[in-house]
C-alpha positions in Angstrom: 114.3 -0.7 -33.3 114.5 0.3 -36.7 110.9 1.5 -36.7 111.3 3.4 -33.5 114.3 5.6 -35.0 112.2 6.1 -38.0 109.5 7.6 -36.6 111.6 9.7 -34.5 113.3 11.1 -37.5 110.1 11.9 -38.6 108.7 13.9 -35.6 112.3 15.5 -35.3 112.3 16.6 -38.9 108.1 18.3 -38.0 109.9 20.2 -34.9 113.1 21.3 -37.4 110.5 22.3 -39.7 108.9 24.4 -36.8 112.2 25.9 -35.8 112.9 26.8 -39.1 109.6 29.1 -39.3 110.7 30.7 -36.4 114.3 31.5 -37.7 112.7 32.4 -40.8 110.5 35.2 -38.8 114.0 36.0 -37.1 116.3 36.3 -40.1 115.0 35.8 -43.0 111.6 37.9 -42.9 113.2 41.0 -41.0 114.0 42.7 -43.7 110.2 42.3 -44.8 109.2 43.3 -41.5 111.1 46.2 -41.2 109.7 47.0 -44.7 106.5 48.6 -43.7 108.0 51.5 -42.0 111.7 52.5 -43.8 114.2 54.8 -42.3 112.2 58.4 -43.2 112.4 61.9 -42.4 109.1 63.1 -41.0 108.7 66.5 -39.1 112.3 66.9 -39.2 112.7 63.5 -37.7 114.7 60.8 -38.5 112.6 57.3 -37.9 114.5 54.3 -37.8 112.7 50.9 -37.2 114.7 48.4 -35.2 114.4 45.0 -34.1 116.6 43.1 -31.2 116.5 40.2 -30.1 118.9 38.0 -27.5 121.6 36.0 -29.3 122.3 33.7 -26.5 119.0 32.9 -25.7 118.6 32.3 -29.9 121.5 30.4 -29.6 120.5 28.0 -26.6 117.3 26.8 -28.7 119.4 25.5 -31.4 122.1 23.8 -28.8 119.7 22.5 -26.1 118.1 19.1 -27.1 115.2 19.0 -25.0 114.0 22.0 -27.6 112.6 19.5 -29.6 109.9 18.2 -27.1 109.3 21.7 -26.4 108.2 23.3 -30.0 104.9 21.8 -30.4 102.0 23.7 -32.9 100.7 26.2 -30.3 103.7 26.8 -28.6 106.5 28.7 -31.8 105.1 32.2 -30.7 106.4 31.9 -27.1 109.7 31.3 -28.2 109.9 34.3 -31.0 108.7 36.8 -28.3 111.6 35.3 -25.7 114.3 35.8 -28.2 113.1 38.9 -28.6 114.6 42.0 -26.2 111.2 43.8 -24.9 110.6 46.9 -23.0 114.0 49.2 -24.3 114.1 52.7 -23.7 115.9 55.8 -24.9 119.0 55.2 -23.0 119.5 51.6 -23.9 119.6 53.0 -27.5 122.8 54.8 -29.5 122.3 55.9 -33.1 125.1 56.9 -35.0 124.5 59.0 -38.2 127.4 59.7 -40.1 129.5 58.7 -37.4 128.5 61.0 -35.2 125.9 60.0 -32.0 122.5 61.4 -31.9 120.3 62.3 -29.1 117.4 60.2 -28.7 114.3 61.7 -28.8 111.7 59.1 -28.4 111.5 55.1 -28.9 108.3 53.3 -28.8 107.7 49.6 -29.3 105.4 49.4 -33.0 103.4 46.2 -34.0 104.3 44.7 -37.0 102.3 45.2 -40.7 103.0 41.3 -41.4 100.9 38.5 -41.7 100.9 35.0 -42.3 98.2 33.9 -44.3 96.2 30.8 -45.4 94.3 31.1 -48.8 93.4 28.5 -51.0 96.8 27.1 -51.9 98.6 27.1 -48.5 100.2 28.9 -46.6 102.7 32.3 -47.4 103.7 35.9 -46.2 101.8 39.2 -47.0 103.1 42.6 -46.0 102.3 46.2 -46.6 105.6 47.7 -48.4 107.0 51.5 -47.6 105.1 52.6 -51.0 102.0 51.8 -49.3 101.5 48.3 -51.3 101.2 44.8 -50.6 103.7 42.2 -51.2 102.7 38.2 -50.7 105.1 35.7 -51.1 105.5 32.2 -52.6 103.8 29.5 -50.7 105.5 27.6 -47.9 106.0 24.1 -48.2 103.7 21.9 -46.8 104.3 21.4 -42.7 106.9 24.3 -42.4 104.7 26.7 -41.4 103.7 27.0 -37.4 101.4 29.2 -35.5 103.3 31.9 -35.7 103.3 35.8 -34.9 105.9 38.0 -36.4 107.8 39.9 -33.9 107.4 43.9 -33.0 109.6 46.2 -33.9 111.3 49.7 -31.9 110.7 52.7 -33.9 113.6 55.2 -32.8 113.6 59.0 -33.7 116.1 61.4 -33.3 116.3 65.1 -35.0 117.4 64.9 -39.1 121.0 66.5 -39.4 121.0 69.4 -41.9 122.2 68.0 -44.8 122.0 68.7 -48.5 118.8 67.5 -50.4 119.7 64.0 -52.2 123.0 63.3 -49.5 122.9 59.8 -48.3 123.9 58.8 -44.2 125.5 56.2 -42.8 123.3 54.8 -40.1 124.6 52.7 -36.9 122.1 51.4 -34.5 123.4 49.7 -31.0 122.0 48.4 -27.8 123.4 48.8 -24.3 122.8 45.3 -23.3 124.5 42.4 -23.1 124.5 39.5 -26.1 121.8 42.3 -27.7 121.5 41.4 -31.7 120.0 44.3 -33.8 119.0 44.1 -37.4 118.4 47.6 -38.4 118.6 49.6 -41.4 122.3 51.2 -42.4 121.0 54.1 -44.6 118.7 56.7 -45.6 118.6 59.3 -48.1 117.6 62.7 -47.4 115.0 63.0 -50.6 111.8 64.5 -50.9 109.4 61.9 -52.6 105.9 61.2 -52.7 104.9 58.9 -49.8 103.3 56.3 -52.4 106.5 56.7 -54.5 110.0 56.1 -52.1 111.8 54.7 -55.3 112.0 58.3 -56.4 115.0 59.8 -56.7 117.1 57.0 -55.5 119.9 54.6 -57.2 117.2 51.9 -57.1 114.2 54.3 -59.1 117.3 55.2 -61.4 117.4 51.6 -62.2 114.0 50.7 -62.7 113.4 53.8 -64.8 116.2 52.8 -66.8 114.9 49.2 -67.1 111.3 51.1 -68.6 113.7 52.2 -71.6 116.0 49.6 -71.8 115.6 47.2 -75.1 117.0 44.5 -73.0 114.6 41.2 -73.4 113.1 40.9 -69.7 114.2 38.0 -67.8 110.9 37.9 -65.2 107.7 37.1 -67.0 105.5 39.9 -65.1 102.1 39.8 -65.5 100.0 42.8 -65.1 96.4 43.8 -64.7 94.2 46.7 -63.5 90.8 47.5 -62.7 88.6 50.7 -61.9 86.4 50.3 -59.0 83.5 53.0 -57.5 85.0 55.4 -55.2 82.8 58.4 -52.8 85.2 60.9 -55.0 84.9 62.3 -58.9 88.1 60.1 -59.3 88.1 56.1 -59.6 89.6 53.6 -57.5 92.0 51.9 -59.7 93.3 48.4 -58.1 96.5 47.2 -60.1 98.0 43.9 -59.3 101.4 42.2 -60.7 102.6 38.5 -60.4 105.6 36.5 -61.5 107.5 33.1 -61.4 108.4 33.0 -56.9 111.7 31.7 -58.6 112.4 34.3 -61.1 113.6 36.4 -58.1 116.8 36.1 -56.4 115.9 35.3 -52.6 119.0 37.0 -50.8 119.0 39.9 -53.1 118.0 43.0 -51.2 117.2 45.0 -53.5 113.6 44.2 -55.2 111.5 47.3 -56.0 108.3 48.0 -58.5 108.0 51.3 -60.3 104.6 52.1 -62.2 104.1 55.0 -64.5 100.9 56.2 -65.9 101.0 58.2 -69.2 97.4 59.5 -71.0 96.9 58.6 -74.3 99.1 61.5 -75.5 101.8 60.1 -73.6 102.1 62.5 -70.8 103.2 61.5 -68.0 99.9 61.2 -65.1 101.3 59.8 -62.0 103.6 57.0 -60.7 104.3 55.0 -57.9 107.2 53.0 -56.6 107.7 50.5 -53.4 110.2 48.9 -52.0 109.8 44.4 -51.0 112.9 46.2 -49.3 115.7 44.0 -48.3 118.4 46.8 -48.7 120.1 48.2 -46.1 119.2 46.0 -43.4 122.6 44.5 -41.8 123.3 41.7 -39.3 120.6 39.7 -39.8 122.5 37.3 -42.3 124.9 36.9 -39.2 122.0 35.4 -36.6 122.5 31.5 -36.3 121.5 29.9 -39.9 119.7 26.5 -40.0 122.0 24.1 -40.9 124.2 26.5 -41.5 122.5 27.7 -45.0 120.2 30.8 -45.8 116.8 28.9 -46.0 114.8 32.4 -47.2 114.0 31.0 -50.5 113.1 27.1 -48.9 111.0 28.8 -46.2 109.0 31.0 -48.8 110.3 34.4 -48.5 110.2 35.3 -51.8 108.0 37.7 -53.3 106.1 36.4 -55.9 102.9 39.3 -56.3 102.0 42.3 -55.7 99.1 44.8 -55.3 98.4 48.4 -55.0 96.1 51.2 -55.4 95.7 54.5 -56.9 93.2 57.0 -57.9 92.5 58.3 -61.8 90.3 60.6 -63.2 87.7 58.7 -66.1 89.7 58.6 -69.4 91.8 56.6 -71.1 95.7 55.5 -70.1 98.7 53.6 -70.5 100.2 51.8 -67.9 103.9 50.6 -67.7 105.7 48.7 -64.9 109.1 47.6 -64.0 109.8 44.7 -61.4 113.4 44.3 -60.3 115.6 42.3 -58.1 118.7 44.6 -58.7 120.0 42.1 -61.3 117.1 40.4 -63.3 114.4 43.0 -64.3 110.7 42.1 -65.8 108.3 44.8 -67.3 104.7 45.1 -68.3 102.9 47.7 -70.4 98.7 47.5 -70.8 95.9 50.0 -71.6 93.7 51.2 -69.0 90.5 52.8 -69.4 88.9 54.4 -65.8 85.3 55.0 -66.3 82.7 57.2 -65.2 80.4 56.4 -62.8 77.0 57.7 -62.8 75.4 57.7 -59.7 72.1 57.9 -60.7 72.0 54.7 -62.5 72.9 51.4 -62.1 76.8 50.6 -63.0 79.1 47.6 -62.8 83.1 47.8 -62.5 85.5 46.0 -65.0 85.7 42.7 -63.8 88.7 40.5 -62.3 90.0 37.5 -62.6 91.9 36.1 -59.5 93.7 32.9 -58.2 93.9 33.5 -54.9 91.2 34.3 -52.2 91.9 34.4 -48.5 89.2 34.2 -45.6 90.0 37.1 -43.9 87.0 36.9 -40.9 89.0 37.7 -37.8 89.8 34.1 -36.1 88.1 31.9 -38.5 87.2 29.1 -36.3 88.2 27.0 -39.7 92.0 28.0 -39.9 92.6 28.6 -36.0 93.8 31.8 -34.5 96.3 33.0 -36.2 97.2 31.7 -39.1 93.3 33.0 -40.5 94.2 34.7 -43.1 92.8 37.8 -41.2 94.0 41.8 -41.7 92.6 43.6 -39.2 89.4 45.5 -39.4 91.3 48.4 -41.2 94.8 47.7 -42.9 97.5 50.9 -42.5 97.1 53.7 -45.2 95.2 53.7 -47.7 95.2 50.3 -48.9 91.4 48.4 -49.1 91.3 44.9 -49.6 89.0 43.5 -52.5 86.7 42.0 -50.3 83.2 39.9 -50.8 81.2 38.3 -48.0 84.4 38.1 -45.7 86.8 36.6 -48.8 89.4 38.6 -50.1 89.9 38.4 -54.0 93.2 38.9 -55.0 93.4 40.1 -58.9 95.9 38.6 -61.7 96.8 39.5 -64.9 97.9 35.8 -65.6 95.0 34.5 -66.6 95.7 31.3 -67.6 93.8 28.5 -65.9 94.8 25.1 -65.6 92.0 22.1 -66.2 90.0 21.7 -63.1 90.9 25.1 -61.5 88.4 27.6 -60.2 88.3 30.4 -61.9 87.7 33.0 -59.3 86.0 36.8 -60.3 85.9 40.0 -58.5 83.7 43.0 -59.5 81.3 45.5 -58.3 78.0 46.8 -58.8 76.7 50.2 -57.8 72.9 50.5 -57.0 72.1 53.6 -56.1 68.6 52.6 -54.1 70.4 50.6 -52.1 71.5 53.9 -50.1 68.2 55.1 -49.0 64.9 55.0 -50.2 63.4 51.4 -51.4 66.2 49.4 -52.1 66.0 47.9 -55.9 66.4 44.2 -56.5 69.7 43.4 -58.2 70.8 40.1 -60.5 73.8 39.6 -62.2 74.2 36.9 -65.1 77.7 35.3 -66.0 78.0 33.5 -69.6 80.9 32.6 -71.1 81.8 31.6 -75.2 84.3 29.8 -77.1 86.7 32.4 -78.2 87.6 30.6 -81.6 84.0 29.3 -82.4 81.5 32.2 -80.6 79.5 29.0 -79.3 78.0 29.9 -76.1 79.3 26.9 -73.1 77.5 28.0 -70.1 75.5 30.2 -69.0 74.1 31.2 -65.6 71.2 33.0 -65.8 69.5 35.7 -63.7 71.3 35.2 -60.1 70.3 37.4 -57.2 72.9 39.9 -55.8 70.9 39.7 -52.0 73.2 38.0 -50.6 76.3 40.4 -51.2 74.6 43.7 -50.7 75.6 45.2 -47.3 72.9 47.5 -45.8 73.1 51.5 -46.4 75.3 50.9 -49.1 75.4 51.3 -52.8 78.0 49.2 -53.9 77.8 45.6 -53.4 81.1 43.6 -53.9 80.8 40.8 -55.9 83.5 37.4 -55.3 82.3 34.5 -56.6 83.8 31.3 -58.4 83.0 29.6 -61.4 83.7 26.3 -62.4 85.3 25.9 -65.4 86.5 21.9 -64.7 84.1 20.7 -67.7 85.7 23.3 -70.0 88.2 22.2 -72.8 91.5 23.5 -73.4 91.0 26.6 -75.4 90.7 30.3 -74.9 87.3 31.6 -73.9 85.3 34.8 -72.9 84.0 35.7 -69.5 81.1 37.9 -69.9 78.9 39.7 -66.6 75.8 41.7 -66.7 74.0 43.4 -64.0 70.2 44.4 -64.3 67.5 45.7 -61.4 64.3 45.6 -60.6 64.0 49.2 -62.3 64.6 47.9 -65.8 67.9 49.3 -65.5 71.1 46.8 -67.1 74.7 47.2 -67.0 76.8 46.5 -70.2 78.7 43.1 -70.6 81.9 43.5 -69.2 83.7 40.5 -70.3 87.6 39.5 -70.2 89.6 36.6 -71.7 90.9 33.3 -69.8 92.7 30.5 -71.3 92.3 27.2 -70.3 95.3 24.9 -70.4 
């Protein structure tokens, strides 16, 4: 008997964990979802992004017992999409803005821009942020995570009040049905900002600019890096990446933001950018049904703990500065960047990256099942462009400190301009890498053909490929990559530093 209660403990405590990554999808990662597409004025619309769901039926999973024999792997996205409230119109919508009803122009049903993904270390939550970004989460413990979809969203639109430029509104979403819940935002601000920079102008940018000047020690250890990759355009593609601690961050605090400024070397300001992991202004969603009665955001992986995005630079040299804060702890970074040119008539190689994470992103891997791949779609929203190599995605890190037995993981690219018409050249690259402290060379690869990255009709080959450093000792060492082609032409080395700990 004994044995028989244990191991139905242990399949209950599977299901729970089942039940809790649909909750988490529910309660805990609306606010992420509604993330991607903030309350904003457009065409003298106001767009508000709402999700509702059915508190009863939410409700009755939790209270019914024969739930448990129910939620099996496979099975977690049916009951999301039937807590869910499908196929609302104008008139089961009111909005009130200020207090004062709006009419209803349109509503339409919007997929969501969130993704569950499976890389290399497990399991966590990636989502493009109102800035245009990309956040990804901590890990989820091991066995939480199901097969699961995150839920839709309504995107309502009614015509923008006059109001002055900078005023702030009250916003106050409800459903004409019965038992509806709604987790919508509460606010917007009527600001003109840059699309890549929503932070602008509002008490949160104030506070992050503030926290660029501040000579406050940080309390989030941020690390920073950023690379210039080939782009069709006289201006580089420049991929900047941050991580911290998952921990650093507060989980129910809902108000984390990044702001990034780029100053040349006489310290003039170049361009910034801001975005939003976005968790303020969303009400009622800390009132659905809590597992266990506790907030289980930060247990179930919900914190951010990276975060990517991209912008363009002429070649030159600059200074980049960011600020990372949860509206109480704040963490900033400051590094040089220098964006070089790229001549197309010649052979040229990118800075090169060091990452930790890679994801397979091939639509419906057949190794990670159907939807827990790791997959974006063919073409992620805006104007974001994942650092991709022979259907991998490479996620860059400044933290470049690698523990023993770790796979030290590179991104880069190469630009061969024969590969774009003509008779394609022939390209190698070569990886060595030294002591730091003693200049003694420790490995080197040699000559290693490029075929099998180069895509056809295209001049720049992307280049993800790991390296094992398991036989290295601790120490600090050097990374350095060469390209050459059958022309005679070479790259420089680009190298970067790793430690290995």
């Amino acid at each position: 008997m004994t044995l028989r209660l244990t191991c139905i403990a242990k399949r209950r405590a599977r299901i729970l964990a089942l039940m809790a990554a649909v909750l988490s999808a529910l309660y805990s990662l609306v606010p992420a979802t509604l993330a991607q597409d903030a309350i904003r004025v457009q065409n003298n619309q106001v767009l508000v992004p709402v999700i509702v769901a059915d508190r009863e039926r939410l409700r009755r999973y939790w209270k019914d017992g024969s739930v448990y024999d129910a939620v099996l792997p496979g099975e977690v996205d049916a009951i999301v999409s039937g807590v869910l409230v499908h196929d609302l119109t104008a008139v089961d919508f009111q909005v009130l803005d200020d207090g004062k009803q709006q009419s209803i122009q349109s509503v339409t049903e919007e997929p969501s821009l969130f993704w569950n993904v499976r890389d290399n270390g497990g399991h966590h939550t990636e989502y493009i942020g109102p800035g245009g970004g990309k956040w990804g989460t901590a890990e989820w413990p091991p066995g939480v995570i199901g097969d699961l979809e995150a839920p839709q969203h309504y995107l309502v639109a009614y015509t923008a009040p006059e109001s002055p430029e900078g005023s702030c509104h009250q916003i106050k979403v409800k459903v004409n049905r019965p038992s509806a819940l709604v987790a919508a935002r509460i606010e917007y601000c009527n600001s003109k900002h840059s699309a890549s920079d929503p932070a602008n102008g509002t008490r949160l940018g104030e506070q992050l600019e503030r926290v660029l000047t501040s000579s406050k020690d940080s309390k989030i250890d941020v690390s920073l890096t950023a690379i210039g990759l080939y782009s069709n355009s006289e201006t580089t593609r420049v991929h900047i990446a941050l991580d911290w601690p998952w921990d650093s961050l507060k989980a129910e605090s809902k108000a984390v933001g990044v702001l990034g400024l780029v100053s040349n070397k006489n310290g003039l300001l170049i361009t910034r950018f801001s975005d939003l992991a976005d968790r303020e202004g969303v009400s009622d969603y800390r009132d659905w049904p809590h597992w266990n009665g506790q907030q289980s955001s930060r247990a179930m992986g919900a914190v951010e703990r990276r975060y990517e995005t991209q912008l363009t630079l002429p070649p030159g040299e600059y200074n980049l500065r960011v600020a990372l804060t949860d509206g109480k702890k704040f963490g900033r970074a400051e590094i040089p960047v220098t964006v070089d040119a790229f001549d197309r008539k010649h052979l040229a190689m990118s800075a090169i990256s060091l990452c930790k994470q890679i994801d397979d992103v091939y639509a419906y891997s057949s190794g990670y099942g159907s939807v827990l791949a790791g997959a974006w779609t063919a073409k992620l929203p805006g104007s974001y462009v994942p650092l991709v190599s022979k259907g991998i995605e490479y996620k860059p890190t400044g933290n470049t400190r690698f523990m023993s037995g770790e796979t030290l993981y590179t991104y880069f690219e190469v630009y061969e301009p024969s590969l774009a018409g003509g008779t394609p050249g022939v390209v190698e690259i070569q990886f060595r890498i030294f002591d730091l402290k003693t200049g003694q060379l420790k490995s080197d690869s040699g000559p290693v053909s490029a075929e099998r990255y180069v895509r056809a009709g295209n001049p720049v080959i992307p280049i993800g490929i790991g390296i094992d450093i398991s036989k290295l000792p601790r120490g600090s060492y050097r990374l350095e990559v060469q390209a050459t082609d059958s022309a005679g032409q070479s790259t420089p080395w680009r190298t970067t530093t790793f430690t290995v700990e």
